[in-house]
C-alpha positions in Angstrom: -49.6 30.7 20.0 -47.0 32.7 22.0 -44.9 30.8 24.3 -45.0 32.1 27.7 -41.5 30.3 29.0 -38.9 33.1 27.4 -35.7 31.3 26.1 -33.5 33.0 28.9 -35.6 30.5 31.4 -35.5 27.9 29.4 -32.1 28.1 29.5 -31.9 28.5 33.2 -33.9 25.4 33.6 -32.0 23.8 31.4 -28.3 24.4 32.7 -29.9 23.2 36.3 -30.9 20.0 34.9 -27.4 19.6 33.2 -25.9 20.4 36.8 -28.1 17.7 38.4 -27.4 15.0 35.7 -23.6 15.7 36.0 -23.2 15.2 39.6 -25.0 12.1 39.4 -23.2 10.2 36.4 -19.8 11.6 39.0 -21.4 9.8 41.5 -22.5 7.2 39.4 -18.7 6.8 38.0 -16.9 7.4 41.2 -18.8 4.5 43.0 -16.8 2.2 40.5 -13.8 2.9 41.0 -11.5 0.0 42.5 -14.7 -2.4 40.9 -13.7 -4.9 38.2 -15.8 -4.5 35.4 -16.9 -6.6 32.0 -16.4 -4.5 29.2 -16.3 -4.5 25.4 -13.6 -3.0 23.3 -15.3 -1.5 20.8 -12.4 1.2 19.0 -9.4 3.3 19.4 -9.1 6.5 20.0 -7.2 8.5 16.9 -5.7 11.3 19.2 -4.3 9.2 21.7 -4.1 5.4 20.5 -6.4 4.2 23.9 -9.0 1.8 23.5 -12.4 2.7 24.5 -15.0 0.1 25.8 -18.2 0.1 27.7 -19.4 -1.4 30.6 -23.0 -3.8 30.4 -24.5 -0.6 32.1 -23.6 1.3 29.0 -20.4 3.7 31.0 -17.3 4.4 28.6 -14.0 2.7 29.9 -10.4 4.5 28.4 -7.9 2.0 28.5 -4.4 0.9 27.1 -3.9 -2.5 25.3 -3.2 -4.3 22.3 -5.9 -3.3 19.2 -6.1 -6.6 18.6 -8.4 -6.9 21.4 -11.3 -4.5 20.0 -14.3 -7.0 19.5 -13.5 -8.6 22.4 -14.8 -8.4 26.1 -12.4 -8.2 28.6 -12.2 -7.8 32.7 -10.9 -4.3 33.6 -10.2 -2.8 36.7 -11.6 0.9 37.1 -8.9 3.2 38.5 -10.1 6.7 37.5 -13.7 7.6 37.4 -14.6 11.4 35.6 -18.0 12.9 35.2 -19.3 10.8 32.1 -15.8 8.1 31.7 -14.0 5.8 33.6 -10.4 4.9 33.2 -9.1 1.1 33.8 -6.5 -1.4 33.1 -6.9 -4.9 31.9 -6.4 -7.3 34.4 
């Protein structure tokens, strides 16, 4: 059976969807910033030596410290929100 959505709209429908999501998780992000959150450390970053940790609502936190901490949760400060990531610092 022939599909009667051509891949052009799909596409369309699609990229509106994306745009949607996006300005929500902004939203979502931006609304945390100057919050103190509970994160885990779970790794580094290879590129740039920053940890990266998320928050209980599942939200990736960049942050410097010590890589002894990974493993660990730790209270952060969110100072930087992006689309999808927040930036903080361990307080």
């Amino acid at each position: 059976m022939d599909d009667p959505i051509s891949a052009e709209e799909k596409s369309k429908w699609f990229r509106e969807l994306l745009d949607v999501q996006e300005e929500i998780a902004a939203k979502r992000c931006a609304s945390l910033v100057g919050t103190t959150e509970r994160v885990l450390i779970e790794d580094v970053k290879e590129k740039t030596g920053e940890l990266n940790a998320r928050t209980s609502g599942n939200i990736i936190v960049e942050l410097n410290g010590d890589h002894s901490l990974i493993g660990t949760f730790q209270n952060v400060k969110i100072t930087k929100a992006r689309n999808w990531i927040l930036k903080g610092e361990i307080v």
